[in-house]
C-alpha distance (Angstrom), angle and dihedral (degrees) to the residues before:
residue distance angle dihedral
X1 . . .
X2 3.46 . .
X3 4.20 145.8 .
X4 3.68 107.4 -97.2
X5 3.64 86.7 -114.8
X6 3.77 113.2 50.9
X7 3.59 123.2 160.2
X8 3.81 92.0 18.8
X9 3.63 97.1 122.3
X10 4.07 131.7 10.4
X11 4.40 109.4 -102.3
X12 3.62 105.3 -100.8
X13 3.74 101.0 49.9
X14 3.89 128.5 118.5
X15 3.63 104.4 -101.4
X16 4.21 93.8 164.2
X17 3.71 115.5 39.2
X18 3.95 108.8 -173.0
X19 3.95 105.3 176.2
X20 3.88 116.1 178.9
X21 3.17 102.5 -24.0
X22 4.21 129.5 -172.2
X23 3.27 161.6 176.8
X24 3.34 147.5 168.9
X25 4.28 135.5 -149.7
X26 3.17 113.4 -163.9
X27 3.63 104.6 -43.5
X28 3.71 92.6 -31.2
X29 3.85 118.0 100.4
X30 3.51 103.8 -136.2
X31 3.71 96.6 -179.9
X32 3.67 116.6 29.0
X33 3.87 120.3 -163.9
X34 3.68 96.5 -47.9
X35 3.67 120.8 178.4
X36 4.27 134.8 178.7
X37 3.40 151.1 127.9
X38 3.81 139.9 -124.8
X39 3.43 122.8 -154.7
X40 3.74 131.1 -151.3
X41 3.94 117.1 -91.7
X42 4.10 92.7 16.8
X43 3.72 137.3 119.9
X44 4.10 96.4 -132.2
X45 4.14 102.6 -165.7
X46 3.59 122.9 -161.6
X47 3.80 120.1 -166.3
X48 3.45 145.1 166.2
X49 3.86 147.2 123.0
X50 4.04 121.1 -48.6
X51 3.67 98.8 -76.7
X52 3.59 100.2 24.0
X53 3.55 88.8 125.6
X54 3.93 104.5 -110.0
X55 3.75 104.7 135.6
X56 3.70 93.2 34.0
X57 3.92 77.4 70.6
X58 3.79 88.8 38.6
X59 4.33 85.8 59.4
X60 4.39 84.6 41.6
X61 3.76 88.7 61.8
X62 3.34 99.2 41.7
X63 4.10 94.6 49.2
X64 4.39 96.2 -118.0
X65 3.98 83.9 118.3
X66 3.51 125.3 27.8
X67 3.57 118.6 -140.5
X68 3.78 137.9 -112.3
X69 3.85 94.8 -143.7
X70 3.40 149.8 -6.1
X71 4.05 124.8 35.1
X72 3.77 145.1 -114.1
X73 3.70 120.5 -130.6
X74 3.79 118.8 -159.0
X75 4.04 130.4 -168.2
X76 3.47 99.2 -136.9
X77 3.49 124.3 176.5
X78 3.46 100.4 -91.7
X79 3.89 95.5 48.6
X80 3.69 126.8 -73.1
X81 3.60 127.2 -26.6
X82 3.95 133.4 -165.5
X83 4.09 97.0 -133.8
X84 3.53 89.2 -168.8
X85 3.76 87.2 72.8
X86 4.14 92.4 45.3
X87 3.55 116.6 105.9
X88 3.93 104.4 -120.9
X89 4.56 91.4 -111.5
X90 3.77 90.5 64.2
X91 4.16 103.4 50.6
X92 3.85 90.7 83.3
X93 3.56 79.2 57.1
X94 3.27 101.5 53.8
X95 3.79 88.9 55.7
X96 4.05 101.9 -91.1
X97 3.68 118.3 121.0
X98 4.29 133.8 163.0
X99 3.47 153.6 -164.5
X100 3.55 117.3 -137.6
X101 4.48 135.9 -136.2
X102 3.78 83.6 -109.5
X103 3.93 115.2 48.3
X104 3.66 103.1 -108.8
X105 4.06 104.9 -154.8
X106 3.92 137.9 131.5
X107 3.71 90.7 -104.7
X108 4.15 83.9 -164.6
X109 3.71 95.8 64.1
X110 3.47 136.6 70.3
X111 3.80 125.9 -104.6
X112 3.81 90.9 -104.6
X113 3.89 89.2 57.2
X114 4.00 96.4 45.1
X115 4.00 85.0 54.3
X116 3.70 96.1 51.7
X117 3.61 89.9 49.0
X118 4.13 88.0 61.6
X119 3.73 88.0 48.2
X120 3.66 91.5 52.1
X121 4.21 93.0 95.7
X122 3.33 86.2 71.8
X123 3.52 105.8 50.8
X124 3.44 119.5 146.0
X125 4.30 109.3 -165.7
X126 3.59 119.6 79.0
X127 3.80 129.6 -144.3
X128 4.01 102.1 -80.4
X129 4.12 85.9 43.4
X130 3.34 95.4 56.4
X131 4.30 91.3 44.5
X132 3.70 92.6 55.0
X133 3.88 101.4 34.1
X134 4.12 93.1 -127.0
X135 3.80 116.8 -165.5
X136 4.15 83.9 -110.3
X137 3.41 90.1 58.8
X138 3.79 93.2 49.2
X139 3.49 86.6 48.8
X140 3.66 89.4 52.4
X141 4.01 93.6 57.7
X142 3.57 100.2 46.2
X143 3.76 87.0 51.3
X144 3.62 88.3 53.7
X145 3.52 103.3 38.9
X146 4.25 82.8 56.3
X147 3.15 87.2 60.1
X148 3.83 100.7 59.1
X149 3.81 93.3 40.5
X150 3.60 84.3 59.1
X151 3.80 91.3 59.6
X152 3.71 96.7 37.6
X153 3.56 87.9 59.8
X154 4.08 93.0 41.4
X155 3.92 89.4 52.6
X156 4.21 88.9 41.4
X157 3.57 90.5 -119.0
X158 4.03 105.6 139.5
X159 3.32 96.0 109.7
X160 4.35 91.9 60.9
X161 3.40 89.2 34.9
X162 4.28 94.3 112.5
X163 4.10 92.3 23.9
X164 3.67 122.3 115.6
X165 3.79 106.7 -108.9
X166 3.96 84.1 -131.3
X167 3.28 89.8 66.9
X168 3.64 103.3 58.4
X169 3.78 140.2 102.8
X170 4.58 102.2 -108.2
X171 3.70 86.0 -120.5
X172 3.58 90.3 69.1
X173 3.87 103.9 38.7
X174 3.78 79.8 49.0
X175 4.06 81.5 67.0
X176 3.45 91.2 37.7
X177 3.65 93.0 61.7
X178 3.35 94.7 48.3
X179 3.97 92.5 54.4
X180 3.78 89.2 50.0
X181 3.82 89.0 55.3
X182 3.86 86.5 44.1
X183 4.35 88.2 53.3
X184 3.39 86.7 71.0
X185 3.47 99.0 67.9
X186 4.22 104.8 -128.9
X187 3.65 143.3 -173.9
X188 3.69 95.9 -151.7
X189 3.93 123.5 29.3
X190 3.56 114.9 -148.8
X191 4.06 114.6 -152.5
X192 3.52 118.3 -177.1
X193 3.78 106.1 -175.3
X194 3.78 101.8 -18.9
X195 4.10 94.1 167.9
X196 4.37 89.9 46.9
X197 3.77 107.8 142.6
X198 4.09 91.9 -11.8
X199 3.66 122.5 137.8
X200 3.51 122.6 -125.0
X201 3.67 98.3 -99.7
X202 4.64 89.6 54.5
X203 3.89 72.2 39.9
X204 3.59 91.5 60.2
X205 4.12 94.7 39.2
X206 3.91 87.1 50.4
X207 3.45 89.8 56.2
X208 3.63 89.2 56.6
X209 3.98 100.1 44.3
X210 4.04 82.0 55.7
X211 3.94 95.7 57.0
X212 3.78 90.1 38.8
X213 3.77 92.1 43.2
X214 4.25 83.4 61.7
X215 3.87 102.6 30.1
X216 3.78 98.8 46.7
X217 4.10 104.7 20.8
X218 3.58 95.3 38.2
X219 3.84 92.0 -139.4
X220 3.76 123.5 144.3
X221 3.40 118.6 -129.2
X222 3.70 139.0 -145.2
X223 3.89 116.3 -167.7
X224 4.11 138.8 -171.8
X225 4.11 107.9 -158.4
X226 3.86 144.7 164.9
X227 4.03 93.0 -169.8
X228 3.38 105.8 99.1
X229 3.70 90.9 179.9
X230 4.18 86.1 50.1
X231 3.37 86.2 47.5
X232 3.83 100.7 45.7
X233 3.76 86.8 49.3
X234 3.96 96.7 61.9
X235 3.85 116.0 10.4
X236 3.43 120.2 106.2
X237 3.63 93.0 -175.7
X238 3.73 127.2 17.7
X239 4.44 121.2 -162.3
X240 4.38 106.3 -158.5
X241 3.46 107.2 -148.9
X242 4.08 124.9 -177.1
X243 4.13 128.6 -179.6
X244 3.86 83.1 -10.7
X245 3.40 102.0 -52.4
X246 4.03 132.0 108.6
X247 4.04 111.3 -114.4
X248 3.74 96.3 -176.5
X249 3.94 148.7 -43.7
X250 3.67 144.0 -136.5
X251 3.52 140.5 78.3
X252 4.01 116.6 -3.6
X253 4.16 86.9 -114.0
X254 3.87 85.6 54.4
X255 3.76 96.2 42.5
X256 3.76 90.4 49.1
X257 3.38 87.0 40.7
X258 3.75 97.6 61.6
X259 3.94 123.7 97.0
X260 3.83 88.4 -144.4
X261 4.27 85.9 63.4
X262 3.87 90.2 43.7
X263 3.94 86.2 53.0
X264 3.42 91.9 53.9
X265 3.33 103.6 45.6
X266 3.91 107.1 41.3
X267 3.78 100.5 11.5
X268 4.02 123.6 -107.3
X269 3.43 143.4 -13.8
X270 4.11 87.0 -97.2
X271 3.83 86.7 39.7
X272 3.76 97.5 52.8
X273 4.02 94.0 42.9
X274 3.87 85.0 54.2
X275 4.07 87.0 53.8
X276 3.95 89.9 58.3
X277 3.98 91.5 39.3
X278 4.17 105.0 109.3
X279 4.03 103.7 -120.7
């Protein structure tokens, strides 16, 4: 199994180019002159407080707001694109898909179904096919339906495979989401959240999808998370952000590592010392 676009670019180069980037919500700036870059083949971790601003840039990248400033640059297949200028319909095209904080599924439709909907950017039938049920567009389905039993069985999910996704335990439409996002064949994964209100065991098994996600389907990926353990575990570079604006960068031990994160997360210096003091 493979991304639909392997050997199109060496590991190591920029694939997403985000250069001082913002926004603004009614007086508040959201985003605040953020800049980084994401290179091919890496987990690239962004973290930070609750309103540090992290999927604000998640919904920048992937065209639901528009920004105030700055621009994202893409490597798309075809050569570079600026994504700032994409209209938000064609960036699963371009080979960008996401999960979302809140699991975004047809809760009245099997698992099958919810897959087929992620493969749907890459349909290959057109209208008049599709009316008159030609042997191309046959063709066309069992290609397409091959496609999702191959992630099905890379995400271990035979056994939900004809279950309504309203009847299923959150750990597993949690995978389920991710596989959908995974039908549609990207580049660059998007999480936002992936370990929200998992135990530690799906914890654990999220963990793994991640490395596998990179080792064995060669796709990038891009990822919002409060786990520091989940994060520790497969980051190879982590971006701090707080009220919009990047802190530091690095590796996850440097990030955590850095007073500035510390700050942010439990207060200062004085603030954390207090924390440790008995009562």
């Amino acid at each position: 199994m493979s991304s639909k676009r392997d050997g199109k670019g060496g590991a190591g180069e920029v694939l997403l180019s985000v250069r001082n980037l913002g926004v603004v919500f009614g007086g508040l700036r959201a985003v605040d002159d953020v800049s980084f870059d994401v290179r091919r083949g890496e987990v690239f971790t962004l973290i930070g407080p609750n309103g540090a601003g992290k999927t604000t840039v998640f919904n920048l990248i992937s065209r639901i707001y528009q920004p105030g400033s700055g621009e994202i640059r893409y490597q798309a297949e075809g050569g570079e694109v600026l994504l700032t200028a994409q209209p938000p319909h064609k960036v699963a095209a371009l080979g960008i898909a996401r999960t979302f904080q809140n699991i975004e599924l047809f809760e009245h439709a099997s698992v099958l179904r919810n897959l087929l909907i992620g493969h749907h950017t890459h349909r290959e039938s057109h209208f008049w096919g599709e009316l008159l049920f030609t042997p191309a567009t046959r063709r066309a389905e069992r290609r397409a339906r091959e496609a999702v039993e191959r992630i099905i069985d890379f995400l271990e999910l035979q056994k939900y495979r004809d279950l309504m996704v309203s009847g299923l335990p959150y750990g597993v439409r949690k995978v389920v989401e991710l596989g959908r996002a995974l039908c549609a064949r990207p580049d660059l994964l998007l999480l936002d959240e992936p370990s929200s209100g998992l135990n530690v065991e799906e914890t654990d098994d999220m963990a793994f999808w991640i490395h596998d996600i990179v080792r064995e389907l060669g796709i990038t990926v891009l990822m919002v998370e409060h786990d520091m353990r989940l994060v520790s575990r497969v980051s190879d570079r982590v971006l701090a952000l707080n009220q919009g604006q990047v802190l530091v960068s690095g590796t996850p031990t440097q990030v955590q590592a850095s007073a500035a994160v510390v700050e942010a997360y439990l207060g200062s210096a004085e603030d954390v010392v207090s924390l440790r003091r008995p009562a």
